[in-house]
C-alpha positions as CSV (number, residue, x, y, z in Angstrom):
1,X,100.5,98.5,127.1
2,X,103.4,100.5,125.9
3,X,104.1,100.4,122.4
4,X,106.7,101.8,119.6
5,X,104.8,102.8,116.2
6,X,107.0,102.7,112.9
7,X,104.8,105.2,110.8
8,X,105.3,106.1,107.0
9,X,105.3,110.2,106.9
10,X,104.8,112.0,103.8
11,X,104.0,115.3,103.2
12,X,102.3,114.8,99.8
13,X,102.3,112.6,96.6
14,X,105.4,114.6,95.4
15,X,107.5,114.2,98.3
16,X,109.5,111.7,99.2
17,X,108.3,109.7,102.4
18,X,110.2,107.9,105.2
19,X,109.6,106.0,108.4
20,X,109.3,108.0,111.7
21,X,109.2,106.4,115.4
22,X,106.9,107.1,118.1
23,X,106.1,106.3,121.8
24,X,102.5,105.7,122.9
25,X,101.7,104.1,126.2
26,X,99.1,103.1,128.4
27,X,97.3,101.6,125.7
28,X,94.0,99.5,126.5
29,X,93.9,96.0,124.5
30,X,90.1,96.7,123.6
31,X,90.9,99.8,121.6
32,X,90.7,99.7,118.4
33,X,93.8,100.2,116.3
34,X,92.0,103.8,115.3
35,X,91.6,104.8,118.8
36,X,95.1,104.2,119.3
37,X,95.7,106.5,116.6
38,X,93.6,108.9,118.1
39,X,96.0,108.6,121.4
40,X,98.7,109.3,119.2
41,X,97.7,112.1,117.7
42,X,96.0,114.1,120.5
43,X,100.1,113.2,121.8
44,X,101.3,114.8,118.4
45,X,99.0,117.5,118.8
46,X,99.9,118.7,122.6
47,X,103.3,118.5,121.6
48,X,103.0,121.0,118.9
49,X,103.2,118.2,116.4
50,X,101.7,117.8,112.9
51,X,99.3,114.8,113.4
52,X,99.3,111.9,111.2
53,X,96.9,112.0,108.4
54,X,94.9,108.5,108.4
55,X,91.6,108.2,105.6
56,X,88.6,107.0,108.5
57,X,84.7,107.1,108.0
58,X,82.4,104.6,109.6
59,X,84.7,102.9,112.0
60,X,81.9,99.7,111.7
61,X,84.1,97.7,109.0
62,X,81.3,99.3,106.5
63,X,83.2,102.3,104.2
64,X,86.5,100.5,104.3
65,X,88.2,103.8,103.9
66,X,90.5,102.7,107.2
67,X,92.9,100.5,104.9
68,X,96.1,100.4,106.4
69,X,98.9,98.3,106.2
70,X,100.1,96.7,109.5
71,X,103.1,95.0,110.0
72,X,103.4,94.0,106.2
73,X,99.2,92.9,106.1
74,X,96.6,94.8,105.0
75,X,94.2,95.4,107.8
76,X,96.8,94.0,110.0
77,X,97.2,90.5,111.7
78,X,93.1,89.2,112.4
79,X,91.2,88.0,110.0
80,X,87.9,89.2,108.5
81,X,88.0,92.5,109.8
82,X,88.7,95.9,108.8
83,X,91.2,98.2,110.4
84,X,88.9,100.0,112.3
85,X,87.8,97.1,113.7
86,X,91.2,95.4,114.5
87,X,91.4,95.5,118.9
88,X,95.4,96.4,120.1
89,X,94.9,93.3,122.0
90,X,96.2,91.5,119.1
91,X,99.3,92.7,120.1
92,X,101.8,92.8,122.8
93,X,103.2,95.2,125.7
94,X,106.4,96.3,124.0
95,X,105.9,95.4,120.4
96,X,107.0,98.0,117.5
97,X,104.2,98.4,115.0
98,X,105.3,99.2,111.7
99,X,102.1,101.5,109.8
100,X,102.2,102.4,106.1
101,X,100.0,103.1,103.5
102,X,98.7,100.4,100.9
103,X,101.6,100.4,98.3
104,X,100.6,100.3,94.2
105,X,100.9,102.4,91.7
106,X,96.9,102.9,91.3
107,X,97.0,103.9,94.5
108,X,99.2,106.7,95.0
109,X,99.9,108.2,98.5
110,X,98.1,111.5,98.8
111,X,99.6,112.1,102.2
112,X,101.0,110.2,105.0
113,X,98.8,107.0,105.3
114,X,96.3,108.5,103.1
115,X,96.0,107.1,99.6
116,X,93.7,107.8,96.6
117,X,91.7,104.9,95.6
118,X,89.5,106.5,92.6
119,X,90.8,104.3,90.5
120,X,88.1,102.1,91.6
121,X,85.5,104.3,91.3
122,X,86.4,104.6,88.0
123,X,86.7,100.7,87.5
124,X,82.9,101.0,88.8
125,X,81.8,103.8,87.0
126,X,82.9,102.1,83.9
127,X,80.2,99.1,83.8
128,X,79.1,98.4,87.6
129,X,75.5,99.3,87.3
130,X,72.2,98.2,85.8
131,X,69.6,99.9,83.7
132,X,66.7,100.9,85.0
133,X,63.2,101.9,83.3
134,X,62.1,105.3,84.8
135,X,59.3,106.1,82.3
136,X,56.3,105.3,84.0
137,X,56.5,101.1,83.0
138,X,58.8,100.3,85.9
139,X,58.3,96.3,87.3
140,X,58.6,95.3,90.8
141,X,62.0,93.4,91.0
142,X,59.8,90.6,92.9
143,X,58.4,89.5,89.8
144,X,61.8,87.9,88.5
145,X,62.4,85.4,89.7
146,X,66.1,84.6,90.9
147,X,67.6,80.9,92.1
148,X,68.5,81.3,95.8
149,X,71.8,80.6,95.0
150,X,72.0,82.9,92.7
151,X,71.0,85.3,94.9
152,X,72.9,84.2,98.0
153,X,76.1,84.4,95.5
154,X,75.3,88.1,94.2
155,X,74.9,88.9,97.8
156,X,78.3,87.9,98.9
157,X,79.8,89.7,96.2
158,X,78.0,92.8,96.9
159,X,79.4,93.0,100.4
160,X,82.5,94.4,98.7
161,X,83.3,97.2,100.5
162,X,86.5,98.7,98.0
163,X,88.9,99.0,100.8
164,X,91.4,97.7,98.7
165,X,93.2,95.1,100.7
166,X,93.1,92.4,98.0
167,X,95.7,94.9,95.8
168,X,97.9,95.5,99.0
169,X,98.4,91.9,99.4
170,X,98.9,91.0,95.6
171,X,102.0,90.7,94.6
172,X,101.2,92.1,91.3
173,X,98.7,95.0,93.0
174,X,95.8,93.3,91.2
175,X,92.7,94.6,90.8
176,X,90.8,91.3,89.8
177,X,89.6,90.2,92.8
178,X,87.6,93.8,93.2
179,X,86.7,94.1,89.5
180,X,85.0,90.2,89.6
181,X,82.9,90.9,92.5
182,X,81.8,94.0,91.3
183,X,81.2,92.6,88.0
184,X,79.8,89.4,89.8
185,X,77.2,90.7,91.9
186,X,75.4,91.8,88.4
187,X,76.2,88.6,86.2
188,X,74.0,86.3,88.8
189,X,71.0,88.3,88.4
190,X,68.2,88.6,85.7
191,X,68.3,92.3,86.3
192,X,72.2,92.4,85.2
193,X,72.2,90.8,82.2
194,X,71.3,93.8,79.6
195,X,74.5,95.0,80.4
196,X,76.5,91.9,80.2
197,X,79.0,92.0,77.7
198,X,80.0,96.1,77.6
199,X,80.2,95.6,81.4
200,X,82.7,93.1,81.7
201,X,84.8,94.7,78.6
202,X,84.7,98.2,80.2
203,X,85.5,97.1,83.4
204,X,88.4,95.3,83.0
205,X,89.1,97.5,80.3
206,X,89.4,100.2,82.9
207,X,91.2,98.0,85.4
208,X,94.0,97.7,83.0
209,X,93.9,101.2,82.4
210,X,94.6,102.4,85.7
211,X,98.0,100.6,85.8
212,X,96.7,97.1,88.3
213,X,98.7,94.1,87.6
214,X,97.4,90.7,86.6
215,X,96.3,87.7,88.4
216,X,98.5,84.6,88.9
217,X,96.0,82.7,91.6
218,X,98.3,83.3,94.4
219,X,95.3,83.6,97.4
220,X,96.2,86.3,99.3
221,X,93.6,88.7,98.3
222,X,90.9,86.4,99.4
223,X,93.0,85.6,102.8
224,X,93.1,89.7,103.4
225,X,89.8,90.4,102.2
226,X,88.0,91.7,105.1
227,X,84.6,90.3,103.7
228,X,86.0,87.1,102.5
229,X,85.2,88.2,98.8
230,X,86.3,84.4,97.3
231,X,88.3,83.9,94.4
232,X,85.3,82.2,92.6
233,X,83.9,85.6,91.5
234,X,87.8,85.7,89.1
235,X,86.6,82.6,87.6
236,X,83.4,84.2,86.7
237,X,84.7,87.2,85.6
238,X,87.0,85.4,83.3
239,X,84.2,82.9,81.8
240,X,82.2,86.0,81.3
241,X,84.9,88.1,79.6
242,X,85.6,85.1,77.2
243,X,81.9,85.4,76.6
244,X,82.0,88.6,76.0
245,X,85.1,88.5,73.8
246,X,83.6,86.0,71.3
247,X,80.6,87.8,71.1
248,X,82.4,90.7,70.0
């Protein structure tokens, strides 16, 4: 297929960015939409062209570092899946793509589509972990035990991956749905509750810090979530920072 790409250039975070067209063609519908890139570049490339700078790791809807808005969604128009894992058979011979980065102000465009997201490593490094005993009196995590539910729930919010699609599609570029599961995957578990109240303070603490907006239960992170992250874990993540609050 033959296809017109829309693509958001900018030269750095200081700079001011615009919208520039190309060609590709002879596109194959099970590409992925990075491999296309890839077509476009080595283009870019043989013409004496600067390529387009695009963040990529794993390309197995693992690292989420692929995050890209496509045609106004994050990921683009499937569900459940990452970028990288998003075939150009979901789209037509002759369609115009339009490719830009996610857009929030925690996320500031670093160049082209490439954004920096270590505002969520710092929303992790703030409270999303667990302490550990090192000192020779360690205890095998088998011997708590843990409701399967429980477990099942933790699970699903550990498969979190950070890509950030839940702030591109918020209207108000919230955090919450990232924050909850990474504050979730530790409230369900035995192991996670030492660390209970100063995690869910610092965390959100942190959140707010870094500029994210609020949550007004709107859905669309959850419907762009590549993992299906659901908006139980902001529930939690509320009840536990009331919690937390009181006991303070």
């Amino acid at each position: 297929m033959n296809l017109t790409l829309k693509i958001w250039r900018q030269q750095d975070a200081t700079s001011k960015g615009k919208l520039e067209a190309y060609k590709v063609t002879d596109i194959d519908g099970d590409m992925s939409f990075l491999e296309m890139m890839d077509v476009l570049n080595e283009q870019l490339i043989v013409e004496g062209h600067e390529p387009v700078e695009f963040d990529h790791d794993c390309r197995e809807g693992i690292c989420g570092s692929c995050s890209l808005q496509i045609n106004g969604e994050p990921h683009g128009p499937d569900r459940l899946v990452t970028t990288c894992q998003l075939h150009m058979r979901k789209f037509k011979d002759g369609d115009t793509i339009t490719i830009e980065p996610f857009r929030a102000k925690a996320f500031p465009v670093i160049k082209d589509l490439v954004i920096d997201r270590t505002s969520f490593d710092r929303i992790q490094h703030a409270g999303g972990y667990i302490s550990v005993n090192t000192s020779g009196n360690t205890i095998d995590a088998n011997a708590i035990p843990v409701e399967k539910e429980k477990a099942d729930d933790s699970f699903y919010a550990a498969t979190c991956i950070g890509c950030g699609a839940c702030v591109a599609a918020c209207k108000n570029a919230s955090a919450m749905l990232f924050t909850s599961a990474k504050v979730s995957q530790f409230a369900l578990l035995p192991q996670g509750q030492v660390e209970a109240t100063d995690r869910v303070l610092a965390m959100v603490n942190q959140m707010d810090q870094e500029g994210f907006g609020n949550c007004t239960n709107t859905g669309a992170c959850e419907i762009e979530c590549p993992k299906g992250i659901s908006l139980e874990n902001i529930a939690r993540m509320n009840r536990e920072y009331l919690k937390a609050s009181l006991k303070g």
